[in-house]
PyMOL Python script that loads the backbone (N, CA, C, O; Angstrom):
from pymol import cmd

cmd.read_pdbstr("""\
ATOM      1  N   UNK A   1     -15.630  25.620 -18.702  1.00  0.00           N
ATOM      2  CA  UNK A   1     -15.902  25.468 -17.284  1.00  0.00           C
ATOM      3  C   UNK A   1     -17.217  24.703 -17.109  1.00  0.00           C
ATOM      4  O   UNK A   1     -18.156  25.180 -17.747  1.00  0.00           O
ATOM      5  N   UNK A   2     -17.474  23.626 -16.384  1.00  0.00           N
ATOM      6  CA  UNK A   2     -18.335  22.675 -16.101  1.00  0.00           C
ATOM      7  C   UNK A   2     -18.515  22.842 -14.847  1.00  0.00           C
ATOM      8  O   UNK A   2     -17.676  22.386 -14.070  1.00  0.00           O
ATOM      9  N   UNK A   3     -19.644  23.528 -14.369  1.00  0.00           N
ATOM     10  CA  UNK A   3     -20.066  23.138 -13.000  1.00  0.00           C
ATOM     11  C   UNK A   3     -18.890  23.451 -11.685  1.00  0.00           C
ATOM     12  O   UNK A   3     -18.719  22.970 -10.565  1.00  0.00           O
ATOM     13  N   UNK A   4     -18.218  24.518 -12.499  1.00  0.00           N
ATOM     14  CA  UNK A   4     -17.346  25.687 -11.537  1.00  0.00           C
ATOM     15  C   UNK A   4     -15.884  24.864 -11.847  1.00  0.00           C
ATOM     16  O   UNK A   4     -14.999  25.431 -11.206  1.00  0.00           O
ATOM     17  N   UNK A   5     -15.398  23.825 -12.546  1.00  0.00           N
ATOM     18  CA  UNK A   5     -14.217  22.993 -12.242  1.00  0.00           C
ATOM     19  C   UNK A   5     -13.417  23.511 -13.597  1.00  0.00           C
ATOM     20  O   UNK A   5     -13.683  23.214 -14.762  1.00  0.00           O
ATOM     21  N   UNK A   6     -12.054  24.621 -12.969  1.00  0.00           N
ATOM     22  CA  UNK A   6     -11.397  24.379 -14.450  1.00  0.00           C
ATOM     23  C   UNK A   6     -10.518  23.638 -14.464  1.00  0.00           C
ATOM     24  O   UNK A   6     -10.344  22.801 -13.577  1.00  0.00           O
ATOM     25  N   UNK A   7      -9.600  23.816 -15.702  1.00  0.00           N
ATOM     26  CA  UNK A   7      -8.400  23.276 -16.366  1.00  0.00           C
ATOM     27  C   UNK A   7      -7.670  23.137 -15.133  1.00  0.00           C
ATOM     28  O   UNK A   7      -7.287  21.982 -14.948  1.00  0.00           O
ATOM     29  N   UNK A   8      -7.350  23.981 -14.208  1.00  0.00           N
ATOM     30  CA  UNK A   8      -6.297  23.997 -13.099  1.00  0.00           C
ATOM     31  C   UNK A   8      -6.475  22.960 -12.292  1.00  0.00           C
ATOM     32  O   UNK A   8      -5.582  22.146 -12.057  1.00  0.00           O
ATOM     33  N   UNK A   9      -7.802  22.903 -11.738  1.00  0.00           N
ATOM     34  CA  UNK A   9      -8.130  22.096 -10.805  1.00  0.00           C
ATOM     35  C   UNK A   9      -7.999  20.965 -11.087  1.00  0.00           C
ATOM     36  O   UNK A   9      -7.187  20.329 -10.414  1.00  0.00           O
ATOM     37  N   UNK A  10      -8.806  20.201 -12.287  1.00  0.00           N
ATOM     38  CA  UNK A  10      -8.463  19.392 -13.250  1.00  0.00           C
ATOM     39  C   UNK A  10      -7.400  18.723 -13.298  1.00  0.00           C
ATOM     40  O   UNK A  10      -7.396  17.494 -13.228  1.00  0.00           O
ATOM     41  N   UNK A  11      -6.023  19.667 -13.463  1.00  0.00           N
ATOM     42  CA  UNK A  11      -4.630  19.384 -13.351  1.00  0.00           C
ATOM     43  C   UNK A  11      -4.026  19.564 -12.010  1.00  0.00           C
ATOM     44  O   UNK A  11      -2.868  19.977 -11.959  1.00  0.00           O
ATOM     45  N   UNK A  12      -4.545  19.354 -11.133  1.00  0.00           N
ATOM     46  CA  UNK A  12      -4.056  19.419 -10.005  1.00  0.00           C
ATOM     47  C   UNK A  12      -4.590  18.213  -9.062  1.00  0.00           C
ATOM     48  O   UNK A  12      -3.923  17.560  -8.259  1.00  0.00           O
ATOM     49  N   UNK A  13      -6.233  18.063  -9.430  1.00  0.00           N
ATOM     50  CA  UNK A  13      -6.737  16.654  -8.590  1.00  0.00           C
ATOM     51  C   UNK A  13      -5.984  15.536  -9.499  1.00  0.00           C
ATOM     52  O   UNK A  13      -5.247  14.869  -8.773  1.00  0.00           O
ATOM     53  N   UNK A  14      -5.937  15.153 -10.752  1.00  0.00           N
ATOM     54  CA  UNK A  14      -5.390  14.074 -11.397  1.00  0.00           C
ATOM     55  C   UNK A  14      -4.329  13.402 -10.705  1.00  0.00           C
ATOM     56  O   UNK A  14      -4.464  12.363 -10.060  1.00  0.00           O
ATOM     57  N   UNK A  15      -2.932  14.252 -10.925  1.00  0.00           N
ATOM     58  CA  UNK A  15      -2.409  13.230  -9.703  1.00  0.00           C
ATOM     59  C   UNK A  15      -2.377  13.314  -8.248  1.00  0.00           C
ATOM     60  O   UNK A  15      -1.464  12.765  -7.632  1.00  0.00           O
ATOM     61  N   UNK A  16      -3.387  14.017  -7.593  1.00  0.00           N
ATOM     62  CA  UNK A  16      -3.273  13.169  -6.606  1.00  0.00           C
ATOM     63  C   UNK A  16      -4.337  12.241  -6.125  1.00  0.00           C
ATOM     64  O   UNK A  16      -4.649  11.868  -4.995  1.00  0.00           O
ATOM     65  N   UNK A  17      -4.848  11.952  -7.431  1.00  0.00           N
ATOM     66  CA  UNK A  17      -5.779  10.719  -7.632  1.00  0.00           C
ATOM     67  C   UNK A  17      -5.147   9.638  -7.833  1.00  0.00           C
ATOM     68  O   UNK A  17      -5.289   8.541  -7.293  1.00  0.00           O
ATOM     69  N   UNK A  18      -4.169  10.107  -8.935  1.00  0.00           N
ATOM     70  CA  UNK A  18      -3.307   8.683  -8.990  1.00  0.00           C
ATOM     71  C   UNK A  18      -2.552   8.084  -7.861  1.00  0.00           C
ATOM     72  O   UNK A  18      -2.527   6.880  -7.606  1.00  0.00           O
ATOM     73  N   UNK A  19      -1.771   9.274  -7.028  1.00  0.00           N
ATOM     74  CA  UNK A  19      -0.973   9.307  -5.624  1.00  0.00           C
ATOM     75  C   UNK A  19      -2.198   8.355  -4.588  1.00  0.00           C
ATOM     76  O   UNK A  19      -1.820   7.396  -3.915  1.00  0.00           O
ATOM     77  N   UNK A  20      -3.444   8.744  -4.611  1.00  0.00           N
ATOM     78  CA  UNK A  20      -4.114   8.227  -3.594  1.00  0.00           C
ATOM     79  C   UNK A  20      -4.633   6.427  -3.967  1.00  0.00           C
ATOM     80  O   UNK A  20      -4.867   5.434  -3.279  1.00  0.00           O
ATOM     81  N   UNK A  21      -4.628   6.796  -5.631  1.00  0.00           N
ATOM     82  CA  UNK A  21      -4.596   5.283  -5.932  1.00  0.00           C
ATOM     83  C   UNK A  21      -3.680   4.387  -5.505  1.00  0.00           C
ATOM     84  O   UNK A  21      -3.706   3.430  -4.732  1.00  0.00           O
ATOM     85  N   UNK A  22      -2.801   4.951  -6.235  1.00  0.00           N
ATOM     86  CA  UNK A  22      -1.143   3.996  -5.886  1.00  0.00           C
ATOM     87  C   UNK A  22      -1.018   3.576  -4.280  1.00  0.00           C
ATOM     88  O   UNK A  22      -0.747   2.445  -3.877  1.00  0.00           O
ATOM     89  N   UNK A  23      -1.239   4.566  -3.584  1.00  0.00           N
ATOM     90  CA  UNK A  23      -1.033   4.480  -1.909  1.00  0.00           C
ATOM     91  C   UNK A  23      -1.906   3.178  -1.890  1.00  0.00           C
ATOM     92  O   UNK A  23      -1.436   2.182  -1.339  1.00  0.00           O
ATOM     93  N   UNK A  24      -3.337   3.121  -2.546  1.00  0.00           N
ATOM     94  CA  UNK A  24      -4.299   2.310  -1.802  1.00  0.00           C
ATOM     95  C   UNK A  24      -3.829   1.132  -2.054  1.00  0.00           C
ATOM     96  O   UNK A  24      -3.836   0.271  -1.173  1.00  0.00           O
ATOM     97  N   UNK A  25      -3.181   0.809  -3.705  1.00  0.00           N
ATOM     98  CA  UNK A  25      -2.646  -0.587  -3.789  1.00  0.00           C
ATOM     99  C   UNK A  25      -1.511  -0.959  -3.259  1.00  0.00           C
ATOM    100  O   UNK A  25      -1.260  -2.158  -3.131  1.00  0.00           O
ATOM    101  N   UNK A  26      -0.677  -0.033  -2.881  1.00  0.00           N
ATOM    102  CA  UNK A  26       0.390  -0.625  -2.227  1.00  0.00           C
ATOM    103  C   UNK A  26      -0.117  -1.355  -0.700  1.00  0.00           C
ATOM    104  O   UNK A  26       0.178  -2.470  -0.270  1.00  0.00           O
ATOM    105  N   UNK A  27      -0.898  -0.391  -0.132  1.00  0.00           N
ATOM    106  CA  UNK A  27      -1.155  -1.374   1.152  1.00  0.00           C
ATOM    107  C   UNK A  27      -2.086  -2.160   0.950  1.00  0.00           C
ATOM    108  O   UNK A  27      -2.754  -2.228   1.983  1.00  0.00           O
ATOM    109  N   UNK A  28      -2.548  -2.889   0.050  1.00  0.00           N
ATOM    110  CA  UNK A  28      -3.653  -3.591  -0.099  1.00  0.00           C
ATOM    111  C   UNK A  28      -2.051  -4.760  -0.345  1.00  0.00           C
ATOM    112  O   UNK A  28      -2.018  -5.756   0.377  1.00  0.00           O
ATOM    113  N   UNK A  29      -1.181  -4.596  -1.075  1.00  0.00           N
ATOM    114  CA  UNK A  29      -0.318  -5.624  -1.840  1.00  0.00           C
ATOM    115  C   UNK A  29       0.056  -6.027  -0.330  1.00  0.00           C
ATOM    116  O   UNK A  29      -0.223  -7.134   0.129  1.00  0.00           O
ATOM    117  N   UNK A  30       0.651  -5.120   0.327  1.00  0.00           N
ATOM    118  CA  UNK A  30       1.126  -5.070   2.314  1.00  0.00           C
ATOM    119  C   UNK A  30       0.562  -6.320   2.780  1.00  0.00           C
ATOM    120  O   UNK A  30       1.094  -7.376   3.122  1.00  0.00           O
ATOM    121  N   UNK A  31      -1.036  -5.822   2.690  1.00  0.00           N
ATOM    122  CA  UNK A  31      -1.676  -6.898   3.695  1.00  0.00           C
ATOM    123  C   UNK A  31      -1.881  -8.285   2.547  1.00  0.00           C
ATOM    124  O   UNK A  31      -2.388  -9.304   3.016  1.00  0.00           O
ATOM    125  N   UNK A  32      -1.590  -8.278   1.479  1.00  0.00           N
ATOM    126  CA  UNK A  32      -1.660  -9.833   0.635  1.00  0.00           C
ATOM    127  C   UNK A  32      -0.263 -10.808   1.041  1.00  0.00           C
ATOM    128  O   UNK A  32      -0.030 -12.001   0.842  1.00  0.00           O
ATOM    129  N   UNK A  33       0.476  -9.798   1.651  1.00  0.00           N
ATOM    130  CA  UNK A  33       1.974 -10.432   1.393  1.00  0.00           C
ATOM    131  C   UNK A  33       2.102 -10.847   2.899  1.00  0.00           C
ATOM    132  O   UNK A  33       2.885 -11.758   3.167  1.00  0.00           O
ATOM    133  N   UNK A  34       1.464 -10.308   3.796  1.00  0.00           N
ATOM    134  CA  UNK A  34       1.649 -10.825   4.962  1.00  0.00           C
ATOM    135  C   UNK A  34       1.259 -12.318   5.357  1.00  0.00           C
ATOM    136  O   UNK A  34       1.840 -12.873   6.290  1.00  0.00           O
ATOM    137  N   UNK A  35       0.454 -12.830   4.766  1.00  0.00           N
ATOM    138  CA  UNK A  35      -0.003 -13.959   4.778  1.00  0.00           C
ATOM    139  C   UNK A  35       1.690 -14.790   4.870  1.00  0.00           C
ATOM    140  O   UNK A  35       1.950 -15.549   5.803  1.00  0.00           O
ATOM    141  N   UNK A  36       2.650 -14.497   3.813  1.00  0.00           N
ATOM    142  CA  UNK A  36       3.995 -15.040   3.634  1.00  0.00           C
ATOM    143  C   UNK A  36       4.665 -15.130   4.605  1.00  0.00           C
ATOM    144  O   UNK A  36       5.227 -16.183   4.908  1.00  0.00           O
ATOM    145  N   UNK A  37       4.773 -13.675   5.536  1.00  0.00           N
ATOM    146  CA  UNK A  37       5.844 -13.341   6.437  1.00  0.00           C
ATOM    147  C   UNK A  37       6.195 -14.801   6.954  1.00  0.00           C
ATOM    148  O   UNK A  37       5.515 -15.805   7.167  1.00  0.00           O
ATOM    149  N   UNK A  38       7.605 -14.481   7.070  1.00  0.00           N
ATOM    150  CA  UNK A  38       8.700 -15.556   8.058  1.00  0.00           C
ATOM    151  C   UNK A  38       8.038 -17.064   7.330  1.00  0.00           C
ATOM    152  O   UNK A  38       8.174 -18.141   7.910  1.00  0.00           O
ATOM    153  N   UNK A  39       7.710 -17.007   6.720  1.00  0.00           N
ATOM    154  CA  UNK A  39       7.092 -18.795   6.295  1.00  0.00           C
ATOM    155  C   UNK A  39       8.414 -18.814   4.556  1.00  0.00           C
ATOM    156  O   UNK A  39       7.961 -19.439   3.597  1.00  0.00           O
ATOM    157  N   UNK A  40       9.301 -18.401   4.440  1.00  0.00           N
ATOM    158  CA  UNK A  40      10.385 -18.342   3.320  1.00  0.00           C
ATOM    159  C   UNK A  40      10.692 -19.054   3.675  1.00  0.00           C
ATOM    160  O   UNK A  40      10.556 -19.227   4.886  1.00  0.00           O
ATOM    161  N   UNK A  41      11.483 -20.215   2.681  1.00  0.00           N
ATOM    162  CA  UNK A  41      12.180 -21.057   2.681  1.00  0.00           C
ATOM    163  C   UNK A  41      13.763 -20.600   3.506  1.00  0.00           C
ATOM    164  O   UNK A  41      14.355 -21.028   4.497  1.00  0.00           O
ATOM    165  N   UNK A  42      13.980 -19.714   2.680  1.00  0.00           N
ATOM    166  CA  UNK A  42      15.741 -19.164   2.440  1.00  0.00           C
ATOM    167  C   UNK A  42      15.512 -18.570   4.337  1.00  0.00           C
ATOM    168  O   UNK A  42      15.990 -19.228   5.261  1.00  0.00           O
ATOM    169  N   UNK A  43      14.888 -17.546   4.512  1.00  0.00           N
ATOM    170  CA  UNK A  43      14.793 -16.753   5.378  1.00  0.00           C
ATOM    171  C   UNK A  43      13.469 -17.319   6.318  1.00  0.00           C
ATOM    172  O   UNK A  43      13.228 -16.428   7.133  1.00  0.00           O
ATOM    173  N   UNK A  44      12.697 -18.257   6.471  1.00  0.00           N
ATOM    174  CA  UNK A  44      11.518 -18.441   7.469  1.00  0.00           C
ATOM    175  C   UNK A  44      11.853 -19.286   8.778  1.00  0.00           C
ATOM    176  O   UNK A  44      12.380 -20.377   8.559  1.00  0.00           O
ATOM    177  N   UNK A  45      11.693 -19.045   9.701  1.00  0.00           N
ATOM    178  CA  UNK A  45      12.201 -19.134  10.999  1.00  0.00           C
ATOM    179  C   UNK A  45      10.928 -19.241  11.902  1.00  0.00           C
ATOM    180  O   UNK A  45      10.299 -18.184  11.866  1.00  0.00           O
ATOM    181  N   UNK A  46      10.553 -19.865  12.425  1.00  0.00           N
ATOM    182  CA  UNK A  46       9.677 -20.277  13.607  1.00  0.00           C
ATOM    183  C   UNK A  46       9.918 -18.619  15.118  1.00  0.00           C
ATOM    184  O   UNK A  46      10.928 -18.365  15.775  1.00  0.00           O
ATOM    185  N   UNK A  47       8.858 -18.057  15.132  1.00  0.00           N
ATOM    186  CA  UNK A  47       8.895 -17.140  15.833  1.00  0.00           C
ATOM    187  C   UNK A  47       8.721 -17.465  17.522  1.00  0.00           C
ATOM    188  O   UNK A  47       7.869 -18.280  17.878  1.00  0.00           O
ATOM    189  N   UNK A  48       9.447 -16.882  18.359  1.00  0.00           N
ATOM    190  CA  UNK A  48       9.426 -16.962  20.227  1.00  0.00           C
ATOM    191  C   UNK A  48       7.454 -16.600  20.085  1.00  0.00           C
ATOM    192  O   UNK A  48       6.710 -16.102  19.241  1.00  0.00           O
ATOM    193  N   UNK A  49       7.301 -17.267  21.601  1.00  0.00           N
ATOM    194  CA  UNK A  49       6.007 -16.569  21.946  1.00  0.00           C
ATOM    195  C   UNK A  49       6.366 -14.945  22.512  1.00  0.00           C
ATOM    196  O   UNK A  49       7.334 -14.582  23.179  1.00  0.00           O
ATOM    197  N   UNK A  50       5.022 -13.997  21.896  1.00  0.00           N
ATOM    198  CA  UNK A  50       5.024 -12.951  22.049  1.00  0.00           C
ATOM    199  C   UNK A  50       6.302 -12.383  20.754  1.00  0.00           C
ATOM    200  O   UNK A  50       5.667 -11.603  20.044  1.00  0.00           O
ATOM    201  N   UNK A  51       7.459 -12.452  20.325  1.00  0.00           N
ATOM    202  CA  UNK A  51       7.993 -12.101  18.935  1.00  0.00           C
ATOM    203  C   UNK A  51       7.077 -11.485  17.934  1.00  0.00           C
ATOM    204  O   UNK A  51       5.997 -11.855  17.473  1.00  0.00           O
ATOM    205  N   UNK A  52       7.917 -10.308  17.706  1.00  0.00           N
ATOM    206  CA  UNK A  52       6.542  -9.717  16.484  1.00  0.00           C
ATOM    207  C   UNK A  52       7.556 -10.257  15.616  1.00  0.00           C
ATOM    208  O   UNK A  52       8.675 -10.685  15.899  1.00  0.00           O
ATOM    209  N   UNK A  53       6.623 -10.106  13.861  1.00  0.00           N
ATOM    210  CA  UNK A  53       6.683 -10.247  12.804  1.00  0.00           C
ATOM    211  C   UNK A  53       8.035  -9.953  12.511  1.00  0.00           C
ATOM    212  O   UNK A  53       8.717  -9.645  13.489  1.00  0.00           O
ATOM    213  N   UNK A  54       8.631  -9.971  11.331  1.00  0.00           N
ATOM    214  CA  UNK A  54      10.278  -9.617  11.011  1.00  0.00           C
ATOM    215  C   UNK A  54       9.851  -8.252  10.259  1.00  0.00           C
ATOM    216  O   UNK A  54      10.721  -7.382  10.289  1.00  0.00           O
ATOM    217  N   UNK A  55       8.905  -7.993   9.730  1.00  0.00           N
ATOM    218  CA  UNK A  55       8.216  -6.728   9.486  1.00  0.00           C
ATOM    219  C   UNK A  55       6.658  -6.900   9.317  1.00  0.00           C
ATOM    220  O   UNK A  55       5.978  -7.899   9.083  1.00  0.00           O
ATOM    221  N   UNK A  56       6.393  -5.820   9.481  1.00  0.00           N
ATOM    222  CA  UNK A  56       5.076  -5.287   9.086  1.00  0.00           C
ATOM    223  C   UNK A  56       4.380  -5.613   8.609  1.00  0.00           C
ATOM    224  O   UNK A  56       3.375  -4.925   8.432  1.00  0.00           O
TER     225      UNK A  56
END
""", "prot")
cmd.dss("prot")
cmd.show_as("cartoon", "prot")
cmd.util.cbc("prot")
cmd.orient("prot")
């Protein structure tokens, strides 16, 4: 025991360190990819005024 932290706790913050990691890169990847939206070749389409995004 170190400074009150055991084995349990230990095994219990880990993943949801990783969970809070993972979350952070996924929306970090979100906002890299938006730059793309609707500008696809296959699928990019010129948006109406006022038209939101095709997603998020």
């Amino acid at each position: 025991m170190v400074f009150g932290i055991t084995k349990q706790y230990i095994l219990a913050i880990i993943p949801m360190a990783g969970f809070g990691f993972g979350w952070f890169l996924d929306n970090k990847e979100t906002e890299r990819m938006t730059m793309f939206r609707d500008k696809s070749a296959l699928y990019g389409r010129v948006l109406k005024e006022g038209e939101s995004p095709s997603w998020p």
